[in-house]
C-alpha positions in Angstrom: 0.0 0.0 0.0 0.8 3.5 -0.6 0.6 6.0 2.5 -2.6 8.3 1.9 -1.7 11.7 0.6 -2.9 14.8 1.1 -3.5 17.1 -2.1 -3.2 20.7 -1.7 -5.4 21.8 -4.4 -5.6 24.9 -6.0 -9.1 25.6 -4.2 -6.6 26.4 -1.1 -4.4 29.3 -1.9 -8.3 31.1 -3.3 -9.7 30.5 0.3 -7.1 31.7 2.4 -6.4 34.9 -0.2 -10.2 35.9 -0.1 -11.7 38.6 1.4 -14.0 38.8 4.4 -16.7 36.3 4.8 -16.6 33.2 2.8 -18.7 30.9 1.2 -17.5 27.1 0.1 -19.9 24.9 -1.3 -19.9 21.4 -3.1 -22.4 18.5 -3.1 -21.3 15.4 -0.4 -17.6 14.0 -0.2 -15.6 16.6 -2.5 -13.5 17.5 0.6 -14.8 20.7 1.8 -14.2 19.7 5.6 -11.1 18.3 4.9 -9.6 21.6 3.6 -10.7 23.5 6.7 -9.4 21.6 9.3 -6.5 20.9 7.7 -5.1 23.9 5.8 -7.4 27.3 7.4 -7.1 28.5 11.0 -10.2 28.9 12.4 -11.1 29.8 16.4 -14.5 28.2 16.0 -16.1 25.5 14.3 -19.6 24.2 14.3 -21.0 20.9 12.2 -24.5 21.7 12.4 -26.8 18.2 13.0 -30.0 17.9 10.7 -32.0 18.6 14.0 -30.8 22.1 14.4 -27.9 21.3 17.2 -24.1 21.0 17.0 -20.7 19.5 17.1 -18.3 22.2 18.2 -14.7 23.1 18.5 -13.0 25.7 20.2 -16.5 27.0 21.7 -17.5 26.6 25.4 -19.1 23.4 24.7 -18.1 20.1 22.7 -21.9 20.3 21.5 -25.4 21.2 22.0 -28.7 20.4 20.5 -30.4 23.4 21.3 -30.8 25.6 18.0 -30.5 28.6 19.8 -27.5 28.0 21.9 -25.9 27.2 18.3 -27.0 30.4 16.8 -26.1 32.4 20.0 -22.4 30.9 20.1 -22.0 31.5 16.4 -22.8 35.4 16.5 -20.6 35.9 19.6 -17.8 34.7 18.0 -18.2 36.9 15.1 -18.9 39.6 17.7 -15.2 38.8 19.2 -13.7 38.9 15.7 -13.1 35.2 15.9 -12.8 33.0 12.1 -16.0 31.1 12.5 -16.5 27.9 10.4 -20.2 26.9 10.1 -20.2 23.5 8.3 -23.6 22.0 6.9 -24.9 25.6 7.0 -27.9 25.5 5.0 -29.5 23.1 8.1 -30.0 26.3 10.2 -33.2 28.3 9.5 -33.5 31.2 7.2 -33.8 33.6 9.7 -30.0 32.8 11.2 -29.3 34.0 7.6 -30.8 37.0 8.2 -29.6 37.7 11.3 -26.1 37.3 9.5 -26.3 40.8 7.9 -26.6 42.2 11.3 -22.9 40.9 12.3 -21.5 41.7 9.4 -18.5 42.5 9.0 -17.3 41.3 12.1 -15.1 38.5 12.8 -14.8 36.1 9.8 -17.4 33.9 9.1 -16.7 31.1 6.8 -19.9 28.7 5.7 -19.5 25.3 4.0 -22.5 23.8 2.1 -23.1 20.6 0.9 -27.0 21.8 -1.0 -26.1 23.3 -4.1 -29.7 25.1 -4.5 -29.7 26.8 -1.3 -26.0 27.9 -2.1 -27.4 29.7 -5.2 -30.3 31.2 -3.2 -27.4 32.7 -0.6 -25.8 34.7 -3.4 -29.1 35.9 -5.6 -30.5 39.1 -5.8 -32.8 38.6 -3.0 -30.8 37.3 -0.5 -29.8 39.7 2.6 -25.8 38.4 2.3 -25.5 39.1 -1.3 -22.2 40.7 -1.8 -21.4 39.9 1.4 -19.6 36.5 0.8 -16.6 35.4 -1.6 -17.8 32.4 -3.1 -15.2 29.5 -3.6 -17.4 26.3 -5.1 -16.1 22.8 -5.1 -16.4 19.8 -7.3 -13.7 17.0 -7.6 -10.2 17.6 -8.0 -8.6 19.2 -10.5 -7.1 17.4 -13.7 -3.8 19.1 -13.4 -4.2 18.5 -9.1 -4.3 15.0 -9.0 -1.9 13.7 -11.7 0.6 16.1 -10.3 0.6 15.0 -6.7 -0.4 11.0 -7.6 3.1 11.4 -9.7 4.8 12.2 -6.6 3.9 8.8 -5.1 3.7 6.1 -7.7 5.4 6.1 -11.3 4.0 8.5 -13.6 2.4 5.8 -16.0 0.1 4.2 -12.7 -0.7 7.7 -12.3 -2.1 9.0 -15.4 -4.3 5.5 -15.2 -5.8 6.1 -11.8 -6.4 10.2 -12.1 -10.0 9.9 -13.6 -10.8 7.7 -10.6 -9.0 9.1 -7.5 -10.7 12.8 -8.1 -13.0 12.1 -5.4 -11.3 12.9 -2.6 -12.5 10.3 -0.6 -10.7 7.5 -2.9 -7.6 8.4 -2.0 -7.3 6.4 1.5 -7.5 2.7 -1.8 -4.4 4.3 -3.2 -2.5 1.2 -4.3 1.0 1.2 -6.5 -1.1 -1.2 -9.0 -3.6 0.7 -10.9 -6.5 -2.2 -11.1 -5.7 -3.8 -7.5 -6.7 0.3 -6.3 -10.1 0.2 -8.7 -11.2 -3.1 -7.3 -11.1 -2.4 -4.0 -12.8 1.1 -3.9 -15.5 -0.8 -6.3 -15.5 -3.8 -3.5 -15.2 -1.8 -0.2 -18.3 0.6 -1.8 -20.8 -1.2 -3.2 -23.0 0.4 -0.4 -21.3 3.8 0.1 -21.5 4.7 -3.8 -25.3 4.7 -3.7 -25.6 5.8 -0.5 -23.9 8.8 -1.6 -25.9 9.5 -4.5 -29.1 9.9 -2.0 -27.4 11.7 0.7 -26.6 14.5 -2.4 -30.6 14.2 -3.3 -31.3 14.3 0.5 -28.9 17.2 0.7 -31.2 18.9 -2.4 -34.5 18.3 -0.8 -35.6 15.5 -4.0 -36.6 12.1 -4.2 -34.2 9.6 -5.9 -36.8 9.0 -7.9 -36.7 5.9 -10.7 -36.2 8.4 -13.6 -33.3 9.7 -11.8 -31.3 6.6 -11.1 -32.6 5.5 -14.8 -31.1 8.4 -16.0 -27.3 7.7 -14.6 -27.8 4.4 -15.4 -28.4 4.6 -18.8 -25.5 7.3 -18.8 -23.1 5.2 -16.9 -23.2 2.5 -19.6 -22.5 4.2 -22.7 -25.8 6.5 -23.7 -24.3 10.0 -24.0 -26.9 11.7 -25.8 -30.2 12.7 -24.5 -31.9 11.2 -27.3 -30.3 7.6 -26.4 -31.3 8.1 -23.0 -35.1 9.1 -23.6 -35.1 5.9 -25.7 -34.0 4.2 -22.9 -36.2 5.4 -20.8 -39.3 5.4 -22.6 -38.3 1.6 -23.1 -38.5 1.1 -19.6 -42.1 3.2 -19.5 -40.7 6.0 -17.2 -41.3 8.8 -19.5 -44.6 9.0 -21.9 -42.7 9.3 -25.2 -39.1 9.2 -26.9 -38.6 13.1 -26.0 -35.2 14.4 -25.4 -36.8 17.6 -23.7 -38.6 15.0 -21.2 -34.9 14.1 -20.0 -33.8 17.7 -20.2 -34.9 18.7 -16.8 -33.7 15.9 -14.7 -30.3 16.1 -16.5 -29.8 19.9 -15.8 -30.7 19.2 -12.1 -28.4 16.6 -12.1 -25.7 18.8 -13.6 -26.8 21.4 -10.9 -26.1 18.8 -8.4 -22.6 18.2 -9.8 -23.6 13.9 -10.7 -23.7 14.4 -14.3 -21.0 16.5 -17.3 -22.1 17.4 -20.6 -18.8 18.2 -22.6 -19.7 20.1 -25.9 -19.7 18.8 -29.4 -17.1 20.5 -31.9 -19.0 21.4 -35.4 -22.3 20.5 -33.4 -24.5 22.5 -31.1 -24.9 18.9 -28.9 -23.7 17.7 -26.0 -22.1 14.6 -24.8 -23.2 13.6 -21.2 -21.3 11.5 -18.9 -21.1 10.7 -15.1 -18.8 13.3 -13.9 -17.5 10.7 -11.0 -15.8 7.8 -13.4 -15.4 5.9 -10.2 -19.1 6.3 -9.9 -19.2 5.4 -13.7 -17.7 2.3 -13.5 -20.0 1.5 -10.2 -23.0 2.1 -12.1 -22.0 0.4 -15.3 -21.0 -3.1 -14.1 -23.9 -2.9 -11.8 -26.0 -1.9 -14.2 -24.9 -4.4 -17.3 -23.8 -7.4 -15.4 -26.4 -7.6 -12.3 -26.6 -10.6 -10.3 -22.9 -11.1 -11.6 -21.3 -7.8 -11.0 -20.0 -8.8 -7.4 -17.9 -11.4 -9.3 -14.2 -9.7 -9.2 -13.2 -11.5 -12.6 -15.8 -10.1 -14.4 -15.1 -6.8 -12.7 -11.4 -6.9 -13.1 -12.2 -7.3 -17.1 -14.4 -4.3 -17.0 -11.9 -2.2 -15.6 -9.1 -3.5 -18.1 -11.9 -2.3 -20.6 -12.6 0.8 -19.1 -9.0 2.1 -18.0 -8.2 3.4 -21.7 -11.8 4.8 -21.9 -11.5 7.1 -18.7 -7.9 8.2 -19.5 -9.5 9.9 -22.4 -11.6 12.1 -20.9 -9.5 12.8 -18.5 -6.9 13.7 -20.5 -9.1 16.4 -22.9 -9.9 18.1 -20.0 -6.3 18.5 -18.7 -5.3 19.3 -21.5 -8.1 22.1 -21.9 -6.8 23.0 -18.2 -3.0 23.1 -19.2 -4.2 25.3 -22.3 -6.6 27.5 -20.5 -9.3 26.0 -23.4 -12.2 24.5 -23.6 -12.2 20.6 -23.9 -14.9 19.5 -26.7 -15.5 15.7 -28.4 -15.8 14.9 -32.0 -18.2 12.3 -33.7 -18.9 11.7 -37.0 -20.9 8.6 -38.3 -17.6 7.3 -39.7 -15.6 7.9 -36.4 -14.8 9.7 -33.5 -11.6 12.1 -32.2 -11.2 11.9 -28.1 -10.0 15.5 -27.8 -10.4 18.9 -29.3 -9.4 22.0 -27.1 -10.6 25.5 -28.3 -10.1 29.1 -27.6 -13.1 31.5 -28.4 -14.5 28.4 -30.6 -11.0 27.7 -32.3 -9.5 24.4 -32.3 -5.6 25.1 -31.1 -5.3 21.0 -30.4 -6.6 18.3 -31.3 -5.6 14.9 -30.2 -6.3 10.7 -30.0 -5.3 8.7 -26.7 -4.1 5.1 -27.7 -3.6 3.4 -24.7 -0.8 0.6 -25.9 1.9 -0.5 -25.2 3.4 -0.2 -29.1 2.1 2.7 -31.4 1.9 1.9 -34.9 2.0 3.9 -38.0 -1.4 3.0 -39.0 -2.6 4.9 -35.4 -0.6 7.6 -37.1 -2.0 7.3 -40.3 -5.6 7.2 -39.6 -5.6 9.9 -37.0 -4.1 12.4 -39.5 -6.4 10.9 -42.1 -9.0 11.7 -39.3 -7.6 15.1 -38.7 -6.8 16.6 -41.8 -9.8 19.3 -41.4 -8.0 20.9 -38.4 -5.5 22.9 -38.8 -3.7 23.3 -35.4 -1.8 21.2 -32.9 -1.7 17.4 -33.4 -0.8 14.8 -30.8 -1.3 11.2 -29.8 -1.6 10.5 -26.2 0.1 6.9 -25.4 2.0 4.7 -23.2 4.7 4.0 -26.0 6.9 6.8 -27.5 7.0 6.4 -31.8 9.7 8.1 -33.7 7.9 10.6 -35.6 7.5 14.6 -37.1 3.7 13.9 -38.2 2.4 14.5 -34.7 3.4 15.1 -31.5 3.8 11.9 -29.0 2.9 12.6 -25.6 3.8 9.6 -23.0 2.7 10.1 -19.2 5.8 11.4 -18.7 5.7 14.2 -21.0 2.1 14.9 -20.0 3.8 15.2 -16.4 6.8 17.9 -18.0 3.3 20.2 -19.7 1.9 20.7 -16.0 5.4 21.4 -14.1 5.2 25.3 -14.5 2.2 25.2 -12.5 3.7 23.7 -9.8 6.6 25.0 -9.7 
């Protein structure tokens, strides 16, 4: 096993440098906690329960269930200029938020929300702290975050192969120098928590995990990426009344709002390709979902993964290479074939690129991708495990993927 590590991402250096009162948000398990207690000084910090009371540290108590002790030690520190953390904010009442105002801008007063709606109704027009917070969302870690550090602890090939599945914070503690050995056992020490999570992020948004929903991810999870494939789906299953993308619509953007689901934009096309933002949640969903009663059997899951690895990588490589280029990461598809990555600038293509996850390129990979290509004129490269002596295109291995993010941590 590899000792767990601790990422200092980027998120960081934004909270500590902002201004006054603070706002951190992010659905369940994306390490919002975790980056309080263990990189901001705070004199006071309250984990509000869903019954009103609290958990408390550095306060006069280690905890109280009485709402109005909670709201009563939380202004006084503000009152003494104390940094207050109130974590799981959103379970106090609306007219603790108001009373907010009043205090402000004492102390500093930094909340952390796991319900994404109520974090939008904290910084819109009508709410009584508008403009009085710095907002600092969270989602999973960054592309450029994760290969970086996991680089520092295993070689740089293992990983590029785990980064699409260790951005949830909360996967880290699997970490294992063998790529598939890691998968496996976050898939086989979560087959609970994985759901589980899923409805504490509903619970968190006041909805139902209703049918359509988990329908919804499901189809998503194993291969549908268009809205049209998944109202197919669904109307298959007699969930929706009729084979209508805009029936899908609505659940989708909630889910998007609720940080489950991606849609990466089409180049040359004004669609959208949807995905499960979580790949480790992905993969969950798809082996449940395709193989059943047999997707508790680790050969079959040690076969998906092996199919799967390459799949991931490319994703996660477009969209660390639209971070690395400050662009915007977009996906190709034709009837005749598909391109994995095409970054733009102000709807430019300045790279496009093919992962082939082998162990020995070939120059008919070469061939076909510039056959593929030839429309584009800008950057070309091939993203691969094996170096190829060419001047066609540009061969980026792991390691040279790892050289293109040094600068920004240098």
């Amino acid at each position: 096993m590899v000792p767990v590590i601790v990422i200092p991402r980027k998120e960081i250096e934004k909270i500590k440098s902002a201004k006054g009162w603070i706002l951190i948000h992010g659905r369940r398990k994306v390490g919002k906690t975790f980056i309080v207690k263990n990189f901001i000084k705070y004199d006071l910090y309250a984990l509000v329960k869903r019954g009103g009371g609290a958990l408390l540290e550095g306060g006069p108590l280690k905890g109280t269930d009485n709402y109005d002790q909670v709201v009563e030690i939380i202004l006084k520190g503000l009152e003494e200029g104390k940094t207050v953390v109130v974590d799981e904010f959103q379970r106090l009442s609306e007219e603790f938020i108001d009373s907010l105002q009043m205090h402000h801008p004492k102390g500093k007063l930094i909340l952390l929300g796991s319900s994404m709606h109520v974090a939008k109704e904290i910084t819109s027009r009508k709410s009584p702290l508008l403009g009085l917070l710095s907002e600092v969302p969270l989602s999973l870690l960054s592309p450029i975050d994760i290969f970086y550090h996991l680089s520092r602890s295993i070689p740089t090939e293992q990983a590029l192969m785990l980064s699409p599945y260790l951005r949830d914070p909360w996967t880290l503690r699997y970490l294992n120098k063998d790529p598939k050995e890691t998968i496996l056992n976050i898939l086989e020490y979560s087959r609970s928590a994985i759901p589980a999570l899923i409805g504490e992020v509903f619970l968190d948004e006041d909805r139902f995990l209703s049918n359509v929903y988990e329908s919804i991810m499901r189809s998503i999870a194993s291969g549908k990426s268009t809205l049209k494939e998944v109202s197919d789906q669904l109307f298959s299953k007699k969930l929706i009344k009729a084979s209508d993308p805009s029936l899908v619509r609505p659940y989708v953007k909630i889910m998007e709002d609720m940080d489950l689901i991606e849609r990466i934009p089409l180049y040359d096309n004004k669609g959208n390709y949807y995905s499960i933002k979580s790949k480790i949640m992905e993969l969950y969903f798809y082996i449940d979902e395709k193989y059943n009663i047999e997707s508790r059997k680790t050969t079959i899951i040690k076969e998906v993964i092996d199919e799967k690895i390459p799949f991931h990588i490319q994703f996660f490589a477009g969209e660390l290479m639209a971070e690395i280029l400050d662009g915007t990461f977009r996906y190709y598809m034709t009837k005749d074939f598909d391109i994995d990555i095409v970054i733009t600038k102000r709807n430019h293509p300045v790279l496009v690129g093919e992962v082939k996850w082998t162990k020995k390129l070939k120059q008919n990979h070469i061939s076909t991708f510039l056959k593929n290509t030839e429309k584009f004129n800008c950057k070309k490269v091939l993203i691969s495990r094996a170096s190829f002596d060419t001047k066609d295109v540009e061969i980026i291995t792991p390691s040279k993927l790892l050289e293109m993010i040094g600068p920004y941590h240098s």
